[in-house]
C-alpha positions in Angstrom: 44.8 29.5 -58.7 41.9 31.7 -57.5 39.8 29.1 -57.9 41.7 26.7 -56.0 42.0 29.5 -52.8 38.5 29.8 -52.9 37.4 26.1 -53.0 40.3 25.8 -49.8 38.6 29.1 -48.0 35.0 27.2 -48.0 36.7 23.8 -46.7 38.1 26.1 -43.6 35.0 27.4 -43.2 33.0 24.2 -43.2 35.6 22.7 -41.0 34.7 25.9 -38.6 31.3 25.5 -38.8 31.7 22.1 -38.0 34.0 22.4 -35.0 31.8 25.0 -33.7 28.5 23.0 -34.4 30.0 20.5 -32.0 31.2 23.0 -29.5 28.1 24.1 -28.9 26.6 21.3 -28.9 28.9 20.0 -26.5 28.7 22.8 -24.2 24.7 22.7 -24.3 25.0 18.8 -22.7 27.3 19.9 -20.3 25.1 22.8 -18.9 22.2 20.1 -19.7 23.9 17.8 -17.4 24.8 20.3 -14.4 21.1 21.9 -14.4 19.3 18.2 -14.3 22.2 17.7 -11.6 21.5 20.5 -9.8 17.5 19.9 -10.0 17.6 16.4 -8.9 17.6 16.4 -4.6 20.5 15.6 -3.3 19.4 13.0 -0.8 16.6 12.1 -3.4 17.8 8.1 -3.5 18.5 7.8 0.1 14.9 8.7 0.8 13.4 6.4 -2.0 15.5 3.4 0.1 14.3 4.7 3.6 10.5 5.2 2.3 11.3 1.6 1.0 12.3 -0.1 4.4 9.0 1.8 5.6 6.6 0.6 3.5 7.6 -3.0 3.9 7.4 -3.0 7.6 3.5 -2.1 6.9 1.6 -4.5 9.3 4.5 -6.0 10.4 6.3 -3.3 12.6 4.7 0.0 13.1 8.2 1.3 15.4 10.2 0.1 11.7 7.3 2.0 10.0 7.8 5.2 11.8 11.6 5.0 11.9 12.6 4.6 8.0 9.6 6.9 7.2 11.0 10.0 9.8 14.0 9.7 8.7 13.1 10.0 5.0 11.3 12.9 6.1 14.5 14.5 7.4 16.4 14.2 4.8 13.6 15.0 2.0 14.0 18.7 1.5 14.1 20.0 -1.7 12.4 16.8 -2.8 8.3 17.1 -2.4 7.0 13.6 -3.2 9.9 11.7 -1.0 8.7 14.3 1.8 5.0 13.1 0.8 5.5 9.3 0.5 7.2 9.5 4.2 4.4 11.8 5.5 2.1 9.0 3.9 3.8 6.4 5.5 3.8 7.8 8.9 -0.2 8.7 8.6 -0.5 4.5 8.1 1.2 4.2 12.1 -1.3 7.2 12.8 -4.1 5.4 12.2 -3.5 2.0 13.1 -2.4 3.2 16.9 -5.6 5.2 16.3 -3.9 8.9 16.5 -6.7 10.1 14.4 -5.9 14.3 14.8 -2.0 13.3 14.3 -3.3 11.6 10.9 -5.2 14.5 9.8 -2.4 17.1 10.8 -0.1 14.5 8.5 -2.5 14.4 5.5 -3.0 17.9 5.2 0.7 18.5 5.0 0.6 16.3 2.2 -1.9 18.0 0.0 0.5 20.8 0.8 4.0 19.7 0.1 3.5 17.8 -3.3 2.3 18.0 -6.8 3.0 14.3 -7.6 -0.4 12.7 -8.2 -0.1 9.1 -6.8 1.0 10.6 -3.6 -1.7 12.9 -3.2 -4.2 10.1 -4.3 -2.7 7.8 -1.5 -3.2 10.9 0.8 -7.3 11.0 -0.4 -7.4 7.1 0.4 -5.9 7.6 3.7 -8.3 10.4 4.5 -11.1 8.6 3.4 -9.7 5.6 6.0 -9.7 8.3 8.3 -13.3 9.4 7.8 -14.8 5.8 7.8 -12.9 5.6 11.6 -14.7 8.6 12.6 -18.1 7.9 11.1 -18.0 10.9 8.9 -19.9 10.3 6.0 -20.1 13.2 4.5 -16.3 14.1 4.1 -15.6 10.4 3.2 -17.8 10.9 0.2 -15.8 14.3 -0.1 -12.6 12.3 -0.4 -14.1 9.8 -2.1 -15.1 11.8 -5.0 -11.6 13.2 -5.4 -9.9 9.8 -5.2 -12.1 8.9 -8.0 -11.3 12.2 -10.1 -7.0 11.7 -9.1 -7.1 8.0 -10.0 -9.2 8.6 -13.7 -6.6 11.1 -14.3 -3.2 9.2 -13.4 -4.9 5.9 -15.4 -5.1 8.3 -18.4 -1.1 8.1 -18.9 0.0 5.3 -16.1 2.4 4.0 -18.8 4.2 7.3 -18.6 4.9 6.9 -14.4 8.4 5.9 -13.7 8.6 2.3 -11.9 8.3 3.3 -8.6 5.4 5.3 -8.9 4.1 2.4 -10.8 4.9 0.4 -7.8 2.8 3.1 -5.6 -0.3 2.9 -8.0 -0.3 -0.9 -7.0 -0.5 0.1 -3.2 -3.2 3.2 -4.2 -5.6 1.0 -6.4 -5.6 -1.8 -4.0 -6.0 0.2 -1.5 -8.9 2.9 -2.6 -11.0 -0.1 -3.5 -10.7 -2.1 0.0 -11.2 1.3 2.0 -14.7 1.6 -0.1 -15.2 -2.3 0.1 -14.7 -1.7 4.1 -17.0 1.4 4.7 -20.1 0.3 2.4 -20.0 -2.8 4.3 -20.1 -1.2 7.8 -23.1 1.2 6.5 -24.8 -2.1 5.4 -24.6 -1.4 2.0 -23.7 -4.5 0.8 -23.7 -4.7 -3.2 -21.5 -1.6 -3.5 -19.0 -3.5 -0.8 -19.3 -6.5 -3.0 -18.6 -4.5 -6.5 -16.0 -2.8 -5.0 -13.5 -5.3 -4.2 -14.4 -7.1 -7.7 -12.4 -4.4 -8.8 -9.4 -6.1 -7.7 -8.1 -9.0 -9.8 -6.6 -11.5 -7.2 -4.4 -12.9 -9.6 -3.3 -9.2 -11.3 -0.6 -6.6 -10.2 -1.6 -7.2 -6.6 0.2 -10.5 -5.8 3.1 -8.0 -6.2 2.5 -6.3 -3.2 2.1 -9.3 -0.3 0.8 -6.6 2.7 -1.8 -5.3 -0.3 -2.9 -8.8 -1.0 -3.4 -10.4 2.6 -5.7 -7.2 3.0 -7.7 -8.4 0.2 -7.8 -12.3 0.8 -8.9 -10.9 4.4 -11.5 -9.0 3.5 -13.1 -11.3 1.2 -12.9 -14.4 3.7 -14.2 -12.6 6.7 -18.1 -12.7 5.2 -20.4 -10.7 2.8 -18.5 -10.2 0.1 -18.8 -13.9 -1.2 -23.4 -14.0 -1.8 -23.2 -16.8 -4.8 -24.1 -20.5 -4.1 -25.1 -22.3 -0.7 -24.3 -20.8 3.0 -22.4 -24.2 2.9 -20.6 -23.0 -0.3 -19.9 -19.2 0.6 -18.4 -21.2 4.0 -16.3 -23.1 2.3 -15.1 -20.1 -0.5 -14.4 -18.0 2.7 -12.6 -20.7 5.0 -10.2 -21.0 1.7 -9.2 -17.5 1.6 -8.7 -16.9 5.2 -6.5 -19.9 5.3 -4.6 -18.3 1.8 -4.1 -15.3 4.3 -3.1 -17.2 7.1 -0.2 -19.7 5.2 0.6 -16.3 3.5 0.7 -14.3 6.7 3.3 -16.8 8.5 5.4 -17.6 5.5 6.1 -13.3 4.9 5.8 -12.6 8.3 3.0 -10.6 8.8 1.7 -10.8 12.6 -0.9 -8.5 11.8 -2.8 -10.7 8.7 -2.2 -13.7 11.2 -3.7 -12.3 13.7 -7.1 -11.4 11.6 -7.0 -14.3 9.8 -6.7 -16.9 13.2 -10.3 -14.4 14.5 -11.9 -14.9 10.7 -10.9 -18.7 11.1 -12.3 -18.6 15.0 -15.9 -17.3 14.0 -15.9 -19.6 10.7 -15.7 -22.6 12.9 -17.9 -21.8 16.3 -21.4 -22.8 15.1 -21.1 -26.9 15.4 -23.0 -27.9 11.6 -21.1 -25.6 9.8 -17.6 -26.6 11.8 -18.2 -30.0 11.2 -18.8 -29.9 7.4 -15.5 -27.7 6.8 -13.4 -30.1 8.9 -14.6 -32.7 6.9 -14.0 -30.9 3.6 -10.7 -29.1 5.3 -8.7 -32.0 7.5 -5.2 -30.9 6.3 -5.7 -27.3 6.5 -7.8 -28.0 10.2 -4.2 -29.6 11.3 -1.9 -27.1 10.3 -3.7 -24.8 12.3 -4.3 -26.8 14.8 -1.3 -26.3 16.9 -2.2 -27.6 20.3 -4.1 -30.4 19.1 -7.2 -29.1 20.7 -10.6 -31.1 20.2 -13.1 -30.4 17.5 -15.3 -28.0 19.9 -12.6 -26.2 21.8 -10.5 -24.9 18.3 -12.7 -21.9 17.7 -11.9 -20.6 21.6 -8.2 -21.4 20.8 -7.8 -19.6 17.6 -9.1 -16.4 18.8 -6.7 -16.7 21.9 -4.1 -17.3 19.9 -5.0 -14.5 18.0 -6.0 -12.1 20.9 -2.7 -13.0 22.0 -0.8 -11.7 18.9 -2.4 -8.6 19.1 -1.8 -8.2 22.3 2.2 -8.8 21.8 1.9 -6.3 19.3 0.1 -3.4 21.1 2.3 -4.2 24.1 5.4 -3.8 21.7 4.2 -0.3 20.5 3.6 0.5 23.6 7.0 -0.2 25.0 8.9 0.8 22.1 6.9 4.4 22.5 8.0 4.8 26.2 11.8 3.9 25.5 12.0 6.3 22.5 10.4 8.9 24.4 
């Protein structure tokens, strides 16, 4: 009989043991759950969405741009690299409508409102942008040197970066290595403008970012990046990418690329020998953009109207946009 109490006593107990095993256990998830809750911002998705909108309307609507992206920024407290990626995306208006001491106010809020690596890398590409605009070399080397450090050590574990910041890194890469590309080419150093954009694979992660990748078929077609094979060769390489950019530009509408692409076109086709040889080579492509039907030796003069005009119907939009929100 005492034998039999015992073996029931240490089956309660067990059965106690395991209840309160799983009432602990239990409990732990629940305060689990309500401190992840109360960690993650409360606005935190609403801002991914806005910084979204923002970062498409990247060359094709600076007023889009500057809207999504201040909004983001007021709802981003509590949440550091949504408040960074909208500061980031407002620096990109700064500096194409050439606010350069706006831009630098912006960036240095950045390095002071985050810890979140791709955004403060993105910030260090920005500022080196920002340099190469305002001729100084010495801080663009600054910047340059710490973009280099930030993007070693986020390539180190990348695979461990949730999808949107994957997403970012795509923007950051692309973007570090044009922004070098661009300012060793205007300080005539041309191999290191060449081996810089050889560091993008046009048919990689870029073609999943179109604003990234017009940049890129851009800068290549616009001369000195292609130096293998004939000048009639390196025309014809270069006359194929700007047109990529160009078919690309109108088909995702991006007025900006157009608008670069049409001028790359224009001074592609002004000296007579080389004009003649790529319409030969290029009918079909030469009547797509060949809206008015001009003749042979006017279409250089008309592309860069055309284009001239664009930019002007974009600066004229800024402008207008600026005085009615203001």
């Amino acid at each position: 009989m005492e034998k039999v109490f015992v073996h029931l006593r240490s089956i309660s107990i067990s059965m106690y043991k395991d209840r309160l095993h799983k009432f602990i256990g239990g409990t732990l998830m629940l305060i689990l759950f309500f401190f992840v809750a109360a960690c993650t911002p409360q606005h935190s998705q609403e801002v991914d969405e806005l910084n979204d909108k923002a970062y498409v309307s990247h060359y094709r609507n600076l007023d889009s741009v500057r809207y999504y992206a201040k909004k983001a920024l007021a709802l981003s407290d509590g949440y550091s690299a949504g408040k960074a990626e909208a500061l980031n995306n407002l620096v990109f208006c700064d500096l194409m409508r050439m606010d350069f001491s706006k831009a630098y106010e912006r960036l240095e809020e950045v390095l002071n409102s985050t810890d979140n690596q791709v955004e403060l890398l993105i910030a260090d590409v920005q500022f080196m942008r920002l340099c190469q605009r305002e001729s100084r070399n010495k801080e663009f080397y600054d910047y340059y040197e710490k973009a280099v450090w930030r993007l070693r050590r986020i390539q180190e574990d990348e695979r461990l970066l949730s999808e949107r910041m994957k997403r970012r890194m795509v923007y950051a890469r692309s973007e570090f290595y044009i922004v070098t590309s661009i300012y060793y080419f205007y300080v005539g150093l041309e191999q290191p403008s060449v081996n810089a954009l050889k560091n993008i694979n046009p048919d990689g992660e870029i073609q999943t970012d179109i604003g990234q990748f017009l940049s890129y078929l851009y800068n290549v077609g616009a001369g000195g990046i292609i130096t293998n094979g004939t000048q009639e060769e390196i025309n014809q390489k270069e006359f194929d990418y700007l047109i990529r950019c160009y078919m690309l530009s109108r088909q995702h509408n991006y007025p900006y690329w157009e608008a670069n692409s049409l001028q790359g076109l224009s001074e592609h086709l002004q000296n007579k020998a080389s004009r003649d040889i790529l319409i030969e080579h290029n009918l079909p492509s030469i009547q797509y953009i060949n809206i008015d039907h001009m003749p042979d030796s006017l279409l250089a003069g008309n592309l860069a109207q055309r284009s001239l005009d664009l930019f002007q119907s974009m600066v004229m939009y800024i402008r207008l946009r600026v005085h009615t929100v203001r």
